[in-house]
N, C-alpha and C positions, 0 to 999 in steps of 0.2 A: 829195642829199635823199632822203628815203625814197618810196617810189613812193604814188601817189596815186591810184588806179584809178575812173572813172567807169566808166558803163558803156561808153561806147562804149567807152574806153580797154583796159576788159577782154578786147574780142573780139579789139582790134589789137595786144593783144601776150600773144595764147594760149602762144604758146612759153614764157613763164615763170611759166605757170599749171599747176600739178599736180592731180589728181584718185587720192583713193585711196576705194577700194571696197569694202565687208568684206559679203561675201556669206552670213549667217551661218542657224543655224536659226530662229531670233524675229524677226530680224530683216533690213534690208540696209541699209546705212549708207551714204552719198557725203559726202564731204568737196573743198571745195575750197579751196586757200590757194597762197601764194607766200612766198617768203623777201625778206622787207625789208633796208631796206639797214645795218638793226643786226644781221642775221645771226639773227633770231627769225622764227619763222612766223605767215604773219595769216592768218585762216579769211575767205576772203571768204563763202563759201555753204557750206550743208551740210542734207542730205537723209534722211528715214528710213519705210520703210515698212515694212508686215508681211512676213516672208517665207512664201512660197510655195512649193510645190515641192519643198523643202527641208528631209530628212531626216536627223539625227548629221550634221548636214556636207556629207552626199550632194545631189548632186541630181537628184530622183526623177521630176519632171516640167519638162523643159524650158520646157514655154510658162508653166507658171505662173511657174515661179521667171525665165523673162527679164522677166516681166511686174512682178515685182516689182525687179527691178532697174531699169525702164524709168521705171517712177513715182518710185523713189530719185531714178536721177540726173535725173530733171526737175525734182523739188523745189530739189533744190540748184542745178539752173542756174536756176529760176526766184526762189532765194533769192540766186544770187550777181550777177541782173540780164545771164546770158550765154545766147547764142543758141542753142548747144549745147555738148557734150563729147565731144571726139573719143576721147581714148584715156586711161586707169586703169590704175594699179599694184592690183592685185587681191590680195585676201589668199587662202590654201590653209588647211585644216586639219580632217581627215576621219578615217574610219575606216581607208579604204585609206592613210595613209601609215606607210610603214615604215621603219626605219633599220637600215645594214650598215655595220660597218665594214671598213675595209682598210690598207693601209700601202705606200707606194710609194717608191721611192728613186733615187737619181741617185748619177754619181762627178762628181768634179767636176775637169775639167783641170787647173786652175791655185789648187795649195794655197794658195797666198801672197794670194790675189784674198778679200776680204772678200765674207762673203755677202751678195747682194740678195734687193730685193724682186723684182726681175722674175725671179729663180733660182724663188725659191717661189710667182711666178703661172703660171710656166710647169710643175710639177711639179701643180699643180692643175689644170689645162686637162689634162694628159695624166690623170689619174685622171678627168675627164667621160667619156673612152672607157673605163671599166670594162664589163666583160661584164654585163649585166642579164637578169633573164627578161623576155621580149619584152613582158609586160604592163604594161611598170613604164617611171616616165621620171624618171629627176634633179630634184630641183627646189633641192635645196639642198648642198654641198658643206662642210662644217666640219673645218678643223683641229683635230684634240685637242693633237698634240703634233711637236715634232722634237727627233728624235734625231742628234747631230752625230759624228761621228767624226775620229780624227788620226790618220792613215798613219803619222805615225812613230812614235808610241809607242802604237797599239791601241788608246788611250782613250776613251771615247764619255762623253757628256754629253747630260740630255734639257732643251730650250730649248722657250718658248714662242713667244718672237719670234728667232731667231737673225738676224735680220739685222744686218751687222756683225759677228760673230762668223767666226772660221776653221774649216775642217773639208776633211778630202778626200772625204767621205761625209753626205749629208744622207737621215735614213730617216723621211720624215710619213706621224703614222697623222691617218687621217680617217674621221669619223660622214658617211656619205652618204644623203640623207633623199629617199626617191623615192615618189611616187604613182603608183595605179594609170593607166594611158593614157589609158584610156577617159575616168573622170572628170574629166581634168586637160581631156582634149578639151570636153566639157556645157561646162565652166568655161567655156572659150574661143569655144565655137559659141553659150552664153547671150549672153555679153557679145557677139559679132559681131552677133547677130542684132536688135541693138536699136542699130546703125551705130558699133560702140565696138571700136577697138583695143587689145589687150590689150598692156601695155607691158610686164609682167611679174608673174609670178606670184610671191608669197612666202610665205616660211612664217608663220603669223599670229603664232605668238609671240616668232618674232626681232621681228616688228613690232610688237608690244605692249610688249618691254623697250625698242625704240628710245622708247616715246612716254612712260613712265613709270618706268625706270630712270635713278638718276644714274650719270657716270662716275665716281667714286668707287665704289660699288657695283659697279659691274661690273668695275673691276678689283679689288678686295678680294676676288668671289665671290660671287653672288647666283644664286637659282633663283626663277624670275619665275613664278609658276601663275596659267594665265588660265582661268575656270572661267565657258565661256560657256555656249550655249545646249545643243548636241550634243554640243561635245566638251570636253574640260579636257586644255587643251594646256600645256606646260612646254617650259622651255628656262633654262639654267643657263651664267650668262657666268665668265668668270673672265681676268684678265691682258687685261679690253676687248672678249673678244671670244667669242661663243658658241661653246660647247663640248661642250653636251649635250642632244639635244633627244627629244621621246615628244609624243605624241599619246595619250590615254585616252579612252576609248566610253563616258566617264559624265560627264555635267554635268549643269547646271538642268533641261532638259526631262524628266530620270527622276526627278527631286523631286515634280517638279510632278504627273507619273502616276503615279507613288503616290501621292498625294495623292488626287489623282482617283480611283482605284481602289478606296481604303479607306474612302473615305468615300462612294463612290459618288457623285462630285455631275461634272459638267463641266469638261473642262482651264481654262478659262478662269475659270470662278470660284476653282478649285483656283491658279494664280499667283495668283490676288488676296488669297487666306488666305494663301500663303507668305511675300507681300511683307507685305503688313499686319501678318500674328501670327506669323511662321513665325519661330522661333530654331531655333539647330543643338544648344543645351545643355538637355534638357530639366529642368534642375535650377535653373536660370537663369528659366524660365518661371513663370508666373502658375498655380498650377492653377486659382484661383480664378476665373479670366477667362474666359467663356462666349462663342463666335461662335454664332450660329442663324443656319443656311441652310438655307430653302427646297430640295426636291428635284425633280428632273423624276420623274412618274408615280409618286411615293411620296407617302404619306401624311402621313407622320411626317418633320418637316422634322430636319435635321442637328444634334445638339450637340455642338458640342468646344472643347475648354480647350485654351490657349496648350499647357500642360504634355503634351497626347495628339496636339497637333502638330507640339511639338518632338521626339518621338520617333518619329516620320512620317519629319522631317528628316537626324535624328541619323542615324537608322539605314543609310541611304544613303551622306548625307555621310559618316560615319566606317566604315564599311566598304566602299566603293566607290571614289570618289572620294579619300580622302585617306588611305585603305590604299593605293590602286593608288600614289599619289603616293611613301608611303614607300617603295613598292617598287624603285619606277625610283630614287628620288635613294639608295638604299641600292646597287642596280645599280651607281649611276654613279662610283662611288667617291668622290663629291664630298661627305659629309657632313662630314667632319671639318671642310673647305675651310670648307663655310657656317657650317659653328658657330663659326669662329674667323673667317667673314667677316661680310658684310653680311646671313645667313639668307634669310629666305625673304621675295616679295611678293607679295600675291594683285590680282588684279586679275578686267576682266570682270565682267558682270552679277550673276554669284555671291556675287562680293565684298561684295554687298551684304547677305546674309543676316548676320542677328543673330548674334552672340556666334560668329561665324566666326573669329574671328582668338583668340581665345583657345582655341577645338578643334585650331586647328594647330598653336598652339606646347606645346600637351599632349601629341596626338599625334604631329607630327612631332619635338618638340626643339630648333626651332629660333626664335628672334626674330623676330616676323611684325609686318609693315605693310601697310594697302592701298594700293596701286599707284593713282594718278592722273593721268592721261594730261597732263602738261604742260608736261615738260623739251623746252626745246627753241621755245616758242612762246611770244609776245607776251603783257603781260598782258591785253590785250584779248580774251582766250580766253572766251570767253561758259560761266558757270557749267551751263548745260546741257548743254555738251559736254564738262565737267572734270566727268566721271563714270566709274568703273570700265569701263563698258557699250562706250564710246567709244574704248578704249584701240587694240584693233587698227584700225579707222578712219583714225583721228588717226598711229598708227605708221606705216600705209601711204600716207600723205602726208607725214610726214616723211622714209619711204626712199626715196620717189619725188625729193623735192626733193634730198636727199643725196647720190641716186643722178645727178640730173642735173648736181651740181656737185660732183663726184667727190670728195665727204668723207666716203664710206661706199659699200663695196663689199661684198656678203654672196656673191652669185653670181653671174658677169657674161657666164653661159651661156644665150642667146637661140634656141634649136634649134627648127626650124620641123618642125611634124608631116609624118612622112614621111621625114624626113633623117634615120635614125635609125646609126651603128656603132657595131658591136662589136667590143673586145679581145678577146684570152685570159685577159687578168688577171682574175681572181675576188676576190670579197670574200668573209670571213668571216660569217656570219649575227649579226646584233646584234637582229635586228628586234624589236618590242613583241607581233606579231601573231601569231607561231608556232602557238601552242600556247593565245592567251589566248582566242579565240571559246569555243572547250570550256568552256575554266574561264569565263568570261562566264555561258555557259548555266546551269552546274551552279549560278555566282550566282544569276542568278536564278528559277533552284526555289527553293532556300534562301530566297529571298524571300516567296516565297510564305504557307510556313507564320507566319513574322514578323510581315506586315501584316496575315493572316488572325486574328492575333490581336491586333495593335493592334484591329481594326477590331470584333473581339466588343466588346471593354472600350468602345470608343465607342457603341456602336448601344446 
């Protein structure tokens, strides 16, 4: 029979209760649920508060942002009727993370022996010892590809799953996705300091295509953009399983301050025009549609049309945001992949801006859908939480449950701070972050003059 949880019942059998975490800029999300005995996930509770503390990702003030984590997961235990919550699969995804790739190889004794999985989990644990600079800590390991080779006639062949397959030589390259130390530690000392074990850290948006990609999709090719508060993170599955992942310095919260900026009125009133009036297509817009707002210490309250705050929007979204996007999936070598696969999903809060999904498949080329966090879970999934916003959430309790009944392994490296070795083996640099602060900066000058002149035409 399917499990039937009261409350007492809830507390006495914690062990098959999961909790995921999404520590984000707008917000912190708790989720709690378990896997029923149809193999679907039920939400028993779930929690949300403002975030504090919490800057692009970063977090800049410890006690605010545990403070806000602390009122999360009480809602949710006090929404799921449980006494406490001991330990959360956590979500990552900041400015500091970066990616490098490398390539490591093995021979392998016995040609005749078909290859395993445990050949290729052990060729992955030996790439966790790659040489790092001392600031930096692993968080995610991704195979791009293996390359197989046959001793007797020299031939090589590149495999996505070779297991089963013969070779005397297996060469896997890998996207290795590492955060700065320091903040992976905040991460860990927030969540300890409010009596909560961190069960593991993941990347937020392998955890957003767990909760809103099908598998069809992801084996056909799909690039999953989750365009939340701080960051707009991406990640592109292909043959089931992630392939390519970036993190970008530009989401919702740089919308919203332009907004703020040009118009001169309060961030918080500025989300409320975005969500209400704010489209990404200014041609698509109303010109005719007048907002008046009130200003702090001005005289002369604020007018602006749909049409002078679509291009508020536009101008960001399409040069920031989903330039930088085409950059990386142009990088990634994977366009062709999506266009002849399942293209692109947007998800996360962003997702919910106007006439977004027709500015993507202009500018990117590719077939766009929003992303809705609910493969995977019961239809009892309360339309509240079957929102874009919810995706990484909702993912990180699906890969916690996944992860406890070994039907989904992403990274199964648990490295306590302090334990830290080094190889000799080097990676190749792949990262996002080289070279892009600079160009960031130089962005936004260039913005400057932009809004400064939206902003005459409005006043």
């Amino acid at each position: 029979m399917e499990k039937n949880y009261s409350s007492n019942s809830i507390n006495n059998m914690a062990s098959d209760i999961i909790v995921g975490l999404d520590i984000g800029t707008t917000k912190v999300a708790t989720i709690i649920g378990y896997l029923n005995n149809r193999g679907k996930i039920e939400i028993l509770g779930h929690g949300k508060s403002a975030s504090k503390g919490v800057e692009f990702g970063l977090i800049m003030n410890l006690l605010k942002a545990q403070e806000s984590i602390k009122t999360s997961v009480q809602l949710a235990s006090s929404h799921a009727r449980m006494d406490n919550i001991t330990s959360v699969y956590a979500g990552i995804a900041a400015r500091h993370i970066r990616t490098t790739n490398c390539k490591h190889y093995i021979l392998r004794s016995n040609h005749n022996a078909l290859i395993s999985q445990e050949e290729l989990d052990s060729m992955k644990r030996e790439v966790e010892n790659i040489a790092l600079p001392p600031d930096q800590k692993i968080i995610a390991i991704i195979p791009q590809k293996y390359v197989i080779e046959d001793s007797a006639d020299g031939a090589s062949h590149e495999s996505m799953d070779p297991v089963g397959e013969l070779g005397s030589k297996i060469t896997g390259y890998y996207q290795i996705i590492t955060g700065n130390y320091q903040e992976i530690k905040k991460i860990h000392t927030c969540i300890s300091n409010v009596n909560i074990e961190t069960e593991e850290l993941i990347l937020e948006p392998v955890a957003s295509g767990l909760s809103c990609l099908t598998e069809e999709e992801k084996q056909r090719g799909v690039a999953l953009i989750d365009i939340g508060g701080g960051t707009t993170d991406m990640v592109i599955f292909q043959n089931g399983h992630p392939k390519f992942c970036k993190v970008i310095p530009f989401a919702g919260s740089v919308i919203t301050k332009d907004i703020a900026n040009v118009c001169k009125i309060p961030e918080d009133t500025a989300e409320e025009l975005k969500i209400n009036h704010g489209s990404c297509i200014p041609s698509k817009s109303n010109p005719n549609r007048v907002s008046t707002i009130l200003r702090p210490h001005q005289q002369t309250p604020l007018r602006i049309t749909d049409e002078q705050l679509a291009k508020i929007i536009y101008s960001r979204v399409h040069n920031d945001i989903l330039g930088y996007v085409k950059k990386e999936l142009e990088s990634s070598g994977c366009m062709k992949m999506l266009q002849n696969g399942a293209g692109l999903v947007l998800t996360g809060g962003g997702a919910k801006l106007r006439h977004i999904v027709e500015l993507c498949q202009y500018d990117l080329g590719l077939s766009t859908r929003i992303g809705i966090p609910c493969i995977g879970f019961s239809d009892s999934l309360s339309n509240e939480l079957k929102q874009p916003q919810y995706s990484t959430s909702l993912g990180l309790l699906k890969y916690g449950i996944e992860e406890e009944t070994k039907e989904f392994h992403v990274d199964d490296q648990k490295e306590e701070f302090g334990n830290r070795e080094d190889d000799v083996q080097q990676p190749d640099s792949g990262g996002f972050f080289d070279d892009k602060e600079k160009k960031g900066r130089k962005l936004l000058e260039g913005f400057k003059s932009t809004l400064t002149k939206l902003f005459e035409q409005i006043s």
